[in-house]
N, C-alpha and C positions, 0 to 999 in steps of 0.2 A: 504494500500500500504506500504512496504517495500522497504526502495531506499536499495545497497547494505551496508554492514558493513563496508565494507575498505573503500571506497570513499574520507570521510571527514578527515583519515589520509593520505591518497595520496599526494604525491607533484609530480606533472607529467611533464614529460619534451618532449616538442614536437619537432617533427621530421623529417624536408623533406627531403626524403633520398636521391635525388641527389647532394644535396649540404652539408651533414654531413659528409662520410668518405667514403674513396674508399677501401675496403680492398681486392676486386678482379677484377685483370685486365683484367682476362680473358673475361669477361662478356663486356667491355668496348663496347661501340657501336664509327664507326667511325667518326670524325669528333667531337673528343671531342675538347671542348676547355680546354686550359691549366687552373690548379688547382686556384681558388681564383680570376680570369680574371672578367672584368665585368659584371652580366648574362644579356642576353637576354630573350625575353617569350619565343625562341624555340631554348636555347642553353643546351647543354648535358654536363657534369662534371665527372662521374662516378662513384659516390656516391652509396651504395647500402647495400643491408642487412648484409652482412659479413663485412663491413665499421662497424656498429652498432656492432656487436659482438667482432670484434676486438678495439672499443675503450670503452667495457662497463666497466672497470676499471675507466674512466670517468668519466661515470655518475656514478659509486656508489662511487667513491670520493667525488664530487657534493653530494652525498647523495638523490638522487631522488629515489621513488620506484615506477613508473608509467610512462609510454608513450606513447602517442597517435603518431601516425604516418599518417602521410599525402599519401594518395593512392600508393598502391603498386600492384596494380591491370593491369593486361595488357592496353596499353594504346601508344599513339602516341604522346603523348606530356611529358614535363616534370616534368608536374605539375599533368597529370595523372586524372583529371575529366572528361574525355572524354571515359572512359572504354570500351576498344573494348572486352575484355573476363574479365568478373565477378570471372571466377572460377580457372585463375593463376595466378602466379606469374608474372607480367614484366620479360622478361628474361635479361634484361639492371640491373634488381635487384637481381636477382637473380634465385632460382626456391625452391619447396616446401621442398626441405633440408634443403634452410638457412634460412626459416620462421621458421620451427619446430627447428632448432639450434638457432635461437634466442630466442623463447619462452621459450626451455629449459636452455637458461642461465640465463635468465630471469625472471621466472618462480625459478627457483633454488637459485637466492638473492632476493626473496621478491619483485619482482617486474612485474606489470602487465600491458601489450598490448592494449589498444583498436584501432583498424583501422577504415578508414574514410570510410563512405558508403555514396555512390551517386549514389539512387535509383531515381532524378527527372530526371536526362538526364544520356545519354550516349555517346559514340563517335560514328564518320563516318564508324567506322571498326569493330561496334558491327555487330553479322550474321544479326539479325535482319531487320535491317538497312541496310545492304549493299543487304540484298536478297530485298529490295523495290526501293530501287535505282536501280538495276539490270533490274527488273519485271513490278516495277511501278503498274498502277493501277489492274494487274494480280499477285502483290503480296501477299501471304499467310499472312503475317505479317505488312499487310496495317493498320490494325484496334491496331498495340501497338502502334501508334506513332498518335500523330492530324495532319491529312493531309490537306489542305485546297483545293488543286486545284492540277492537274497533268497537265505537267509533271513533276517531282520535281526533282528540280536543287540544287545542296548541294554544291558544289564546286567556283561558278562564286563569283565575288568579292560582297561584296552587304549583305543586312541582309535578314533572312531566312522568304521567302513570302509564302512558299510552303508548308510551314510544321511548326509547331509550334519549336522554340529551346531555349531556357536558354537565357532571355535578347534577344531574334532573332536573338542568335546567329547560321550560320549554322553547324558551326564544336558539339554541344551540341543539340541533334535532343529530345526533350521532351518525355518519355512516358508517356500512354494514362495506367495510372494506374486503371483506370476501369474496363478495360479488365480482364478477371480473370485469364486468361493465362498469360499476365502480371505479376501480383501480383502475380501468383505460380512461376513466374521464382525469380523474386527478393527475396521473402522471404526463397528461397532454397535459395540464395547466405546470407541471414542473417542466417540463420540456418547451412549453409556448414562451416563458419569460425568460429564461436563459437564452431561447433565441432573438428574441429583440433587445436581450446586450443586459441582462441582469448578472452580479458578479457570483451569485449564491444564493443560499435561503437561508433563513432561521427558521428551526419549524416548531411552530407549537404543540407541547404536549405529546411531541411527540410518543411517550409511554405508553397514550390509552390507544395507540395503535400498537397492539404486542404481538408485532407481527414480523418476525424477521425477513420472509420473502419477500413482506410489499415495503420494506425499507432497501434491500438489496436492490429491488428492482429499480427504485425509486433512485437509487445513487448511478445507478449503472443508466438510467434515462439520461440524466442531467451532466454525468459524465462524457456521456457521448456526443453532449452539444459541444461543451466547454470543459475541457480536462483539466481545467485548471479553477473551476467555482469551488467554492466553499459550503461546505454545509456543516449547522451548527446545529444542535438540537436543545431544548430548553431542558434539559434534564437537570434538576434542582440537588441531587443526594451524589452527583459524580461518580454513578454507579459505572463502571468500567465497560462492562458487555454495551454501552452503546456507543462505542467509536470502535473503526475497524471497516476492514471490508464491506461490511455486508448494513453498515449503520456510517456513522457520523466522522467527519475529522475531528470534530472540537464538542465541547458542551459548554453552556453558561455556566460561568464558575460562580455558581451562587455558594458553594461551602467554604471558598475563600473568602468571598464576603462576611458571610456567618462567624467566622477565625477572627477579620478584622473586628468587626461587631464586638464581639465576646471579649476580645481584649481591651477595647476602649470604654464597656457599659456593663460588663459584668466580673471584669475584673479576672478574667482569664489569665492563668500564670502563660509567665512569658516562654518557659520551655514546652507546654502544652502547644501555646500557638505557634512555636516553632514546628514540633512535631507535627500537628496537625497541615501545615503548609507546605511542609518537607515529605510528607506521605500521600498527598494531593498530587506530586510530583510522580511518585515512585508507581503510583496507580494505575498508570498508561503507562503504554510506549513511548518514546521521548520524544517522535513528531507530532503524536496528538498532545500530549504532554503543552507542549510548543506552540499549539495549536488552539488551545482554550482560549473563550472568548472571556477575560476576566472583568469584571465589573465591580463597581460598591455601587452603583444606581440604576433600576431601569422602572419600566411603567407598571412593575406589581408589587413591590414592598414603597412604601417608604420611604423619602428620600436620603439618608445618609447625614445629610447635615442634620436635619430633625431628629433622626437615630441620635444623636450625639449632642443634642439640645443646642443645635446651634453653636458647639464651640469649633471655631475654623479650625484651629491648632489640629485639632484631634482629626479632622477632615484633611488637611495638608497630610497628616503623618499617614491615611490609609491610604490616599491617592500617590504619596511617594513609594510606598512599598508595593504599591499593585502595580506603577510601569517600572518599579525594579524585577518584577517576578517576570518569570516566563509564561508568555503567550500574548494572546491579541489584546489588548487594553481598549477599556471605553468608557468615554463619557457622557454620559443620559442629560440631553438638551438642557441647560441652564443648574447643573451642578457648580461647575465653572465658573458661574458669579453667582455664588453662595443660594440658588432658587431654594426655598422648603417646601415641605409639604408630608403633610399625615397619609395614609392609606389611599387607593382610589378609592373616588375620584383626586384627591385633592393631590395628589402627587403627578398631573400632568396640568397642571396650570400653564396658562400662556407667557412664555417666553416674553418677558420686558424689554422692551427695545430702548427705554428709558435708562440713557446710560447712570445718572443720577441715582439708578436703584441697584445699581450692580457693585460685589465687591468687585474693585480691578485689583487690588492686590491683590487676591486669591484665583483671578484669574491670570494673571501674569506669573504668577508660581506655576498653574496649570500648563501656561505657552511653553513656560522652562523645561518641565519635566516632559511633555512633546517634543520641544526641540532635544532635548538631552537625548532622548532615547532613539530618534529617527538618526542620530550620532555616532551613538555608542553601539558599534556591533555587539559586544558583550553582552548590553540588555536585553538585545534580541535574540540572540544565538549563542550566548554563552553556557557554560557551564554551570550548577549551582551548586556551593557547597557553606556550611555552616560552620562559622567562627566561632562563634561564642553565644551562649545564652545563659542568663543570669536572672533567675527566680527575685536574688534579693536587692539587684536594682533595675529590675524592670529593663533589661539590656540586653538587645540580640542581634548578632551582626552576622552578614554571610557574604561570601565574595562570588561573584559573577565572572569567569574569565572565559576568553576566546583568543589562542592564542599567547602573544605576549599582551594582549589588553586585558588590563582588568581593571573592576571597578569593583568594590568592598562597599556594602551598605550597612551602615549602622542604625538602629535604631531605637531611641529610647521611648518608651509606653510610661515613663512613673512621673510624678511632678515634681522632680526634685533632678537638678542638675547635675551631673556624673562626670567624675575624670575615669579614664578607661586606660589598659594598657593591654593592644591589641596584640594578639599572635598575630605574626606577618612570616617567619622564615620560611614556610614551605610555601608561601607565593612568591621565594624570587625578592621582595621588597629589602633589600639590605640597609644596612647601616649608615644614617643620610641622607636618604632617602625622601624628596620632599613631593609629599603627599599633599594633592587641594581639596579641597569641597563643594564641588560643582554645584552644590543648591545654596550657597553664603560663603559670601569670604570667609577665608580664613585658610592657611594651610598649616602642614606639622612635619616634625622631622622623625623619620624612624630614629629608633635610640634601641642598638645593639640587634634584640631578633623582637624587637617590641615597637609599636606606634603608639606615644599617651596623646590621648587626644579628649575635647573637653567636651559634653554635651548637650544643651540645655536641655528644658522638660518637653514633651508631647513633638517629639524634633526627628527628623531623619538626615543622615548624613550620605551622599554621593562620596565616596573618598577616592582617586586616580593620581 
């Protein structure tokens, strides 16, 4: 197996596009709510693909070269998992001009698209589905969906007794991916956007399809467009059996999030979360390994600064250690100037265009460690090995090398400022040796087969 080549230099920045930029009004659907207003699960904003094209000065200031975007697929809701047609655009988004105008701008600075596929359910307004709702048990299209008893009620308040749906839910009707009618409609829609220029997919949930044939088959489709797309699966527990031939190159790395988490709010020892991050590693193979799309923010927990009540410190130090780790890094629309937000809905609020509202220190730390890492081969493809970790000051440091480069990250999790004296002889670093800190001035000198070096509290250190 081959994961893709670009992957593991990607830094992707994700996207819900009603709540990133509105760049045409025309498209607006009525009964928007006003720009940044509090969202609801069924409020509309206007957000849309030519919003993305018009603010991609943006993100290549940011320095991102990858995007994953959240459904843009015909749909009745905002959030767009409910897929009434696979095969367009939302027209609240857009239509297939300003897909192809985004790709080509995008596409033209180095940077690549994958979109979110959700092949386990669909909405109430797929044909499918409305021709059995119609027809009922004289439906053509009875046997895509698990029916359980007729006559099937999709609408009345209540969870879904009639028909199988995502959580029982009824607006989410399941397909019966066995069917093989089935399986040729979805894999045509994995195969249809890869060929009009999509870089990969993210797929949703993918689990409650426990299906290893219509996943093989499913890679080996999308493969044969483009050998070189990525697919990522939203698999939350980093179970291993889904990356590999026959399933995913990568998984959202939500249990590294969960590490940072637990060390910043629940006081997780620091050799635990070493362990825990270091075994995360060991779990794959070292291309998927390489290959995870690692995150602290996206459109279903939370947002990270709110995890963390708000304290940037604590948010610098998880975002420093996630583009020091290995694999795909990303940041979830308006993390980067400090955006909060409780649960959905309230964690996809609209992106502030109001520069006045934004931290730019914290996002100028964010450009650095972008620029730092699209740099540093090391962070991308290097080695990882563990220096040191220290229960009773909160202190765990590991070095990163490729080659003769290396980069040593430090990091302290405790409030209270620490002198450290590092092992350095068996990386080579001799006596002299002058070491900087690519996230703040300051450099140090090794001293014998040791580096002291000083650290404040809630802090990461780049040391080269």
């Amino acid at each position: 197996m081959t994961v893709p080549y670009w992957v593991q230099d990607t830094i992707f920045y994700q996207i819900f596009p009603d709540r990133f930029a509105n760049g045409d009004l025309s498209n607006d659907p009525d009964y928007l709510l006003p720009w940044g207003a509090p969202p609801t699960s069924r409020s509309f904003f206007g957000g849309d693909l030519r919003g993305i094209i018009q603010k991609f000065d943006y993100l290549l200031d940011l320095g991102i070269n990858g995007i994953y975007l959240n459904p843009i697929f015909m749909a009745a809701s905002n959030h767009r998992y409910n897929t009434a047609d696979y095969f367009q655009i939302d027209p609240r988004l857009g239509d297939m001009r300003d897909f192809q105008a985004l790709l080509d701008v995008a596409h033209r600075h180095g940077t690549r698209v994958i979109l979110d596929g959700v092949f386990n359910h669909c909405g109430r307004g797929f044909f499918a589905f409305t021709d059995l709702l119609e027809n009922q048990e004289l439906s053509v299209y009875q046997d895509w969906f698990h029916v359980l008893k007729f006559p099937i009620d999709a609408y009345s308040p209540g969870e879904a007794v009639d028909y199988l749906g995502w959580w029982k839910n009824k607006s989410l009707p399941k397909f019966n991916t066995n069917n093989p009618k089935v399986r040729a409609y979805l894999l045509k829609v994995a195969q249809y956007w890869i060929e009009q220029g999509a870089d990969g997919w993210r797929l949703d949930v993918p689990n409650e399809i426990d299906d290893d044939g219509f996943w093989a088959e499913f890679r080996q489709t999308v493969l044969a467009i483009n050998r070189d797309a990525y697919i990522v699966g939203e698999i939350w527990d980093g179970n291993p059996r889904w990356v590999g031939e026959t399933h995913f190159d990568g998984l959202m790395d939500y249990p590294l999030r969960d590490a940072l988490l637990s060390l910043l709010t629940a006081n997780l020892p620091v050799t635990q979360f070493a362990d825990k991050v270091e075994k995360l590693l060991k779990l794959f193979p070292r291309e998927n390994a390489y290959a995870m799309y690692t995150l602290v923010g996206s459109h279903d927990p939370a947002r990270f600064m709110t995890m963390v009540d708000g304290n940037v410190e604590k948010f610098k130090l998880a975002v420093a250690f996630q583009f020091a780790y290995p694999g795909a890094p990303s940041i979830y629309y308006g993390d980067e100037i400090g955006l909060q937000g409780k649960k959905d809905p309230d964690n996809r609020r609209c992106f502030p265009w109001d520069e006045t509202l934004w931290n730019k220190e914290l996002r100028s730390y964010m450009q650095e460690l972008v620029s730092l890492r699209k740099k540093l081969a090391a962070l991308r493809r290097g080695d990882y090995e563990r220096v040191l970790a220290d229960d009773n000051r909160g202190v765990y440091a590991f070095m990163r090398s490729l080659g003769d480069e290396k980069v040593m990250v430090v990091m302290n999790a405790s409030a209270t400022r620490r002198v450290l004296r590092l092992p350095v002889k068996a990386y080579g670093w001799k006596d002299g040796l002058i070491v900087h800190n690519l996230l703040a001035t300051g450099e140090y000198s090794v001293s014998g087969d040791e580096l002291p070096v000083t650290i404040s509290p809630l802090t990461v250190m780049w040391l080269k």
